[in-house]
N, C-alpha and C positions, 0 to 999 in steps of 0.2 A: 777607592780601596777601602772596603767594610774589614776590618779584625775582631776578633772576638779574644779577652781576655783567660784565659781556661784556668786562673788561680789568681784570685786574689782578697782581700781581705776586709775588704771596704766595711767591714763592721768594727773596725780595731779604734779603741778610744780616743785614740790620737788624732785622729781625724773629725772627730764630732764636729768641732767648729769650722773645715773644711769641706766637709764631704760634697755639698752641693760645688765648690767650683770645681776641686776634682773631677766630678762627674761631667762638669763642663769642659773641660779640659779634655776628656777619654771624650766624647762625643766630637769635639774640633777633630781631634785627630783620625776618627777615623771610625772609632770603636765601636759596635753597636751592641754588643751581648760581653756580660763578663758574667764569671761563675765565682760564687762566691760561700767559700766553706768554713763552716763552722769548727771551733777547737776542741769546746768545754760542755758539759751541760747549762751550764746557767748561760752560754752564748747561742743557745741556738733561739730564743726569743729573738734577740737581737738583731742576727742574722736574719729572721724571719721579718721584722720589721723593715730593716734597711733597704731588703729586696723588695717591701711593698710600696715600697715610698718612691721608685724612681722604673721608669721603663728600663728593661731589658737584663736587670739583675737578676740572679737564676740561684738560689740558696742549694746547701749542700750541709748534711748532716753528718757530724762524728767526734771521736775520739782520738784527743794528738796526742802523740807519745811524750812531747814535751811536760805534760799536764799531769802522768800518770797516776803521780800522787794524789791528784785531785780526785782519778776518778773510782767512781765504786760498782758492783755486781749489778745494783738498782739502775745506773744507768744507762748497762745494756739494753734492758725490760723497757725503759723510757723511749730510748731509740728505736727499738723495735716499734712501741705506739707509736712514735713521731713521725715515723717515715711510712707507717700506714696512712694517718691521718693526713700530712703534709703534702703528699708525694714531692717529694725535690727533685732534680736532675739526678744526682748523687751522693753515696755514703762517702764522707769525707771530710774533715782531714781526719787520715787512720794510720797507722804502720807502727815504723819501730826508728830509735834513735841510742845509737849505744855509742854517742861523741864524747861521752862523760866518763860511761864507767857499764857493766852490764851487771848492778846490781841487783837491778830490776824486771831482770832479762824474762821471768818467765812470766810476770804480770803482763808486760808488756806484750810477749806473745801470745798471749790467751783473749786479751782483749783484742789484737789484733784478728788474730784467728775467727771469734767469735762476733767480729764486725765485718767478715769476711764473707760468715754464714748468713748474717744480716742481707747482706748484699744480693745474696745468692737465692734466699727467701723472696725479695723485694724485687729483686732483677732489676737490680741497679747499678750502674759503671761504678769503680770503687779510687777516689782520689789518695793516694799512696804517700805518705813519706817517708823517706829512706836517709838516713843518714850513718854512714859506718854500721851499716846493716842489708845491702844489698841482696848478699848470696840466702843470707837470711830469708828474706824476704821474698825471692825467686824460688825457695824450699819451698815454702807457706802456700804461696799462689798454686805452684806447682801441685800439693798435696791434696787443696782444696777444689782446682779446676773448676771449669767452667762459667771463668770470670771477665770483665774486661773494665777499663779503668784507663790511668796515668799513672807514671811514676814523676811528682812536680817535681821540680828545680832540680835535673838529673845531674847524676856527676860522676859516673859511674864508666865502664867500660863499653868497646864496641860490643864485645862478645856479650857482656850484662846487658846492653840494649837490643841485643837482634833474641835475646831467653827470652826479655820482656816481652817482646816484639809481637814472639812467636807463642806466646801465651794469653793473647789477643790484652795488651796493653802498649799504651802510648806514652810519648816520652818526653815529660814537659819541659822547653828549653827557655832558663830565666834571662836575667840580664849577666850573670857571671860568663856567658859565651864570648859575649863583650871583648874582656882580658884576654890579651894573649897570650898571660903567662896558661890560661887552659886549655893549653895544649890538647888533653887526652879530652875534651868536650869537643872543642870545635874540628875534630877529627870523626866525632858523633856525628853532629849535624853533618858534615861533609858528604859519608858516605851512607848516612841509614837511608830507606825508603820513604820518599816525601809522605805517604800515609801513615807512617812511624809519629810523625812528630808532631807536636799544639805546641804556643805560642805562650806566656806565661808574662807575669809581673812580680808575682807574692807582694804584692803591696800591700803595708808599707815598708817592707823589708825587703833588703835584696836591690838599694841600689845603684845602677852600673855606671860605670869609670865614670862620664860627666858631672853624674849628681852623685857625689861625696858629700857626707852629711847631710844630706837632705832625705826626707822621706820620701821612699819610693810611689810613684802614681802611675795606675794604666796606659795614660797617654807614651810615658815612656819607652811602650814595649816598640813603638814606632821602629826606634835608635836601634836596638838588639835585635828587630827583621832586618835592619838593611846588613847587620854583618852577617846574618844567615845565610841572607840571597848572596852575600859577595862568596861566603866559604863553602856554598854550593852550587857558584856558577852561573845562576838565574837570576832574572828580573823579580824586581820585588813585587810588584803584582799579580805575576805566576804564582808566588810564594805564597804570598796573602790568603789568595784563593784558596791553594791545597790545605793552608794551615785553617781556612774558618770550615773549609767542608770537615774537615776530621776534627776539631769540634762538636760541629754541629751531629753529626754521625753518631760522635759517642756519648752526646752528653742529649741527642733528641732536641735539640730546640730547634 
């Protein structure tokens, strides 16, 4: 059983003095490709190293909503270079996060919007975050068309996942499926179309019920296939499969 990671973070500081057994750790289990997305400008060096330094890490370029603060006009113009120069699998992490407050709402839409165009220039899959900003988000795509991507660590409805769906985007399932207080996710994974959905960690965040307080690792995503395969019925190596082909599919490797 080969899995592919389709989010996670393996350039995050925390891990410096980990990162090689981690990587050891996601190879025991199974793992042979994780995609690995940048947040900030001054992280896509980084990112850019981490992926050179070990087989099958796959860099991804962009602007998280969490950061916004950080970022500026200039850095658009840079990513545009970067991802001529680079070419990475994909533009990403990008979207919108209004769990706080939407004071920042139309910064955050513009840079969104305009990483969008990025994408669309470059023809490249666009990795999405979404948080208490969906329908949002579904407008933007929608407005922009002609796109395809993830929406990671989904948390959103059936009806949000079959827009995304149908808007040629996938629907990345973290370890929060885990919990069964999530109800309206593991009702997702249940019923969307096995090519709807990638396999996810956001590592090191994000996790699931066994490993409390502990930093989340790829190896992990193991635990959160097998309750995929139970809450839709199938073997996990059916599952496996469908989830590294739509992967691979979207992100080319």
């Amino acid at each position: 059983m080969l899995l592919i990671d389709s989010h996670c973070h393996l350039d995050d500081d925390r891990l410096d003095t980990t990162r090689d057994d981690v990587l050891a750790r996601a190879a025991a289990a199974g793992i042979e490709r994780m995609i690995v997305p940048a947040t900030t400008a001054n992280r896509w060096d980084k990112v850019k190293q981490v992926c050179a330094e070990a087989g099958g890490l796959h860099p991804a370029y962009g602007l998280h909503p969490w950061f916004v603060a950080q970022h500026q006009r200039i850095h658009l113009a840079e990513l545009d270079e970067w991802l001529e120069r680079e070419k990475p699998v994909a533009l990403g992490e990008c979207g919108l996060d209004f769990y706080a407050s939407r004071n920042d709402e139309d910064w955050q839409k513009q840079l969104f919007a305009e990483q969008l165009q990025l994408a669309r220039n470059h023809d490249l899959p666009v990795i999405v975050h979404a948080r208490k900003a969906l329908d949002d988000i579904i407008a933007l795509l929608r407005r922009q068309g002609e796109l395809r991507g993830v929406v990671h660590s989904f948390s959103g409805s059936e009806q949000q996942a079959r827009q995304l769906f149908d808007l040629g985007f996938r629907i990345g399932i973290a370890a929060t499926v885990g919990f069964e207080r999530a109800r309206r996710l593991r009702a997702v994974v249940a019923v969307m179309p096995g090519d709807a959905l990638l396999l996810e960690s956001d590592a090191p965040d994000q996790p699931g019920a066994g490993h409390r307080g502990e930093l989340n690792e790829p190896a992990f995503i193991v635990e959160h296939l097998q309750v995929m395969a139970e809450l839709r019925e199938t073997d996990v190596d059916t599952l496996a499969a469908q989830l590294s082909r739509n992967a691979k599919e979207l992100f080319g490797i």
